[in-house]
C-alpha positions in Angstrom: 0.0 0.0 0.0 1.2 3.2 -1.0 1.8 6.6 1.4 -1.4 8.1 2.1 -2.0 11.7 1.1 -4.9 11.9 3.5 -5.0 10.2 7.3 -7.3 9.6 9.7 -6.3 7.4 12.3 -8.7 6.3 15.8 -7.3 6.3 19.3 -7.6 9.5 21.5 -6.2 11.3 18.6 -6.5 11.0 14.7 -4.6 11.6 11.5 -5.9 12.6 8.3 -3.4 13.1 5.4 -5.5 13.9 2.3 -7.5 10.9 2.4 -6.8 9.2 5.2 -7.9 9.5 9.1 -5.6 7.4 11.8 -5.4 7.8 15.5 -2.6 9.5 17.3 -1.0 6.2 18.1 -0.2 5.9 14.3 1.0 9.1 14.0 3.3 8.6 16.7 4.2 5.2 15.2 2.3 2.8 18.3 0.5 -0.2 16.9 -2.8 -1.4 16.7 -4.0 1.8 14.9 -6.4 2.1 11.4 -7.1 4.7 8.6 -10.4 5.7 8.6 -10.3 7.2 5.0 -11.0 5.0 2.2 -8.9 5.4 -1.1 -6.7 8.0 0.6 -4.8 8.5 -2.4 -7.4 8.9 -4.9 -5.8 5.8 -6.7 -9.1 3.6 -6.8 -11.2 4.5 -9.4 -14.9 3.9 -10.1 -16.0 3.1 -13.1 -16.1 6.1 -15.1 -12.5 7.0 -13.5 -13.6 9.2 -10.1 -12.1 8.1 -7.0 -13.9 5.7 -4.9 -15.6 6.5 -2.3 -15.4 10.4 -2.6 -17.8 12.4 -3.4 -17.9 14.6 -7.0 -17.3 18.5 -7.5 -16.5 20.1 -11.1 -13.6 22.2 -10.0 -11.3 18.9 -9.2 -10.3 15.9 -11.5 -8.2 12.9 -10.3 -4.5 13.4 -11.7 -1.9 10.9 -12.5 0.9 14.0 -13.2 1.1 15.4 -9.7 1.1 13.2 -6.5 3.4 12.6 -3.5 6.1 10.8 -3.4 4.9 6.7 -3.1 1.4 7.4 -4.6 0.5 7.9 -8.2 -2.8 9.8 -8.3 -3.5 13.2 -6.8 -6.5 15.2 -6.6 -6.4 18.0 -8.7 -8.6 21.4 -8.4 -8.6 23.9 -11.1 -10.5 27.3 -10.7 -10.9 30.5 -12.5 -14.0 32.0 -11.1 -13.4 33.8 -7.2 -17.3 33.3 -6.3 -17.0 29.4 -7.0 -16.1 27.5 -4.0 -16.6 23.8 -4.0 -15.5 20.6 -1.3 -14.5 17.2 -2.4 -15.7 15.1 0.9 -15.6 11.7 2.2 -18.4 10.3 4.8 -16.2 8.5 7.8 -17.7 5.8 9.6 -16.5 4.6 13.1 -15.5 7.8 14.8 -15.9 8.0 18.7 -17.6 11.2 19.9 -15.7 12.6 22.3 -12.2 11.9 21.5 -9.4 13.9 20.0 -8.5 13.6 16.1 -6.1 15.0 13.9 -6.8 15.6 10.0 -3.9 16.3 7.7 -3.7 16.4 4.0 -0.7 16.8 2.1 -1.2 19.8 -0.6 0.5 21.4 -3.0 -0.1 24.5 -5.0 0.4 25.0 -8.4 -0.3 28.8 -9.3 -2.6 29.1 -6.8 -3.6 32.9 -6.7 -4.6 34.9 -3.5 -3.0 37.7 -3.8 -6.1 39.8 -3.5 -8.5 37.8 -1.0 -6.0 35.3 1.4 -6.9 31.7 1.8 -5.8 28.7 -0.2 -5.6 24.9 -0.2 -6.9 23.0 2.9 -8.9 20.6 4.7 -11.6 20.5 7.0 -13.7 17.9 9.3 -17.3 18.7 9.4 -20.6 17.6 11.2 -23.9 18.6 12.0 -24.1 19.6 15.4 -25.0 22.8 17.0 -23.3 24.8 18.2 -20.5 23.6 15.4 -21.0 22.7 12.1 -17.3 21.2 12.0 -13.4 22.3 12.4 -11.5 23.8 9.6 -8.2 25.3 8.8 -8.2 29.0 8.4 -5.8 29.0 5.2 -3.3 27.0 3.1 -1.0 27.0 0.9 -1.1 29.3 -2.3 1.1 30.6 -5.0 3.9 28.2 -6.1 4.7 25.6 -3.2 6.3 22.1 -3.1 4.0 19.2 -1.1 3.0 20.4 2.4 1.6 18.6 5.5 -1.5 20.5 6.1 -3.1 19.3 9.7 -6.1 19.8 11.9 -6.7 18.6 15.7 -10.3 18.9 17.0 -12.3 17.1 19.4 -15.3 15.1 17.5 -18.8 16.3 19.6 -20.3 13.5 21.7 -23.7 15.2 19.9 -22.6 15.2 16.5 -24.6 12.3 14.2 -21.7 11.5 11.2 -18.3 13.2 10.4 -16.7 14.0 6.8 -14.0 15.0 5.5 -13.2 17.5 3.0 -10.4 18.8 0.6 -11.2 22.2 -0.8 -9.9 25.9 -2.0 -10.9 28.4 0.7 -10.9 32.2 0.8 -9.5 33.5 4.1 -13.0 35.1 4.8 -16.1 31.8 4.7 -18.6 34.1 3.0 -17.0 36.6 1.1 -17.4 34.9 -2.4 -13.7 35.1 -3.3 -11.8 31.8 -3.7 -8.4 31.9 -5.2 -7.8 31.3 -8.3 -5.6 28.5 -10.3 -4.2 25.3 -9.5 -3.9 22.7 -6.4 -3.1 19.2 -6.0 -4.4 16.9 -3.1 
């Protein structure tokens, strides 16, 4: 099995690297722990060539040319319009309210452009649960960047019903209808 580009490990605290959620223990290389993200990697492919088990948006494609090191298939997002914001999310089973978990993604941008608005590539855990709707990182990479480690450590609410998790193009300000521009890889 190749290096995951998303983690999410169980324990008392998980690890998501683009694709993949482990627990803390993983991370900190104990035994015993699990990736909760399927196709982490986006190398499985459905039928008509999407990755498995993540959801659709028309701002990414699965890429072959970009990845990180041990993989071979990235996600990639391209974007021209600064009111178009879209998530590409994955529905994780099996995570224990009340404990402490860790998403990371490795990213990369490719001409990303945020020159005039902030915010870039990153990742974010969501759920439905008042008072949260999830946990996100405030910005990412942009411009011109080799692979980074992007990561995330919340606490999953013992109220909230089901968890995803999400690789996306952010502006700095949710709500302001300005998403960077260009290229990113996942």
């Amino acid at each position: 099995m190749h290096q995951s580009a998303v983690q999410v490990f169980i324990a008392f605290l998980a690890l998501v690297q683009l694709a993949s959620i482990q627990q803390t223990g993983a991370l900190l290389g104990r035994p015993g722990s699990m990736n909760l993200v399927r196709n982490p990697n986006f190398e499985q492919t459905d039928p008509g060539g999407w990755p498995s088990h993540w959801g659709r948006a028309a701002a990414f494609r699965r890429s072959t040319a970009q990845h990180v090191a041990g993989a071979f298939a990235s996600l990639e997002y391209k974007n021209y319009d600064t009111s178009f914001t879209q998530m590409v999310t994955q529905n994780i089973p099996g995570v224990q309210p009340g404990h402490r978990y860790t998403l990371s993604a490795d990213v990369m941008a490719a001409g990303l452009n945020n020159s005039a608005f902030g915010g870039g590539a990153t990742i974010c855990a969501t759920w439905n649960s008042p008072p949260f709707f999830g946990d996100y990182l405030g910005s990412g990479p942009a411009g011109y960047t080799n692979w980074t480690t992007q990561q995330l450590t919340f606490v999953y609410p013992a109220s909230a019903p089901a968890m995803s998790v999400a690789v996306y193009v952010r502006p700095l300000v949710q709500g302001t209808n300005r998403t960077p521009t260009g290229i990113a890889y996942f």
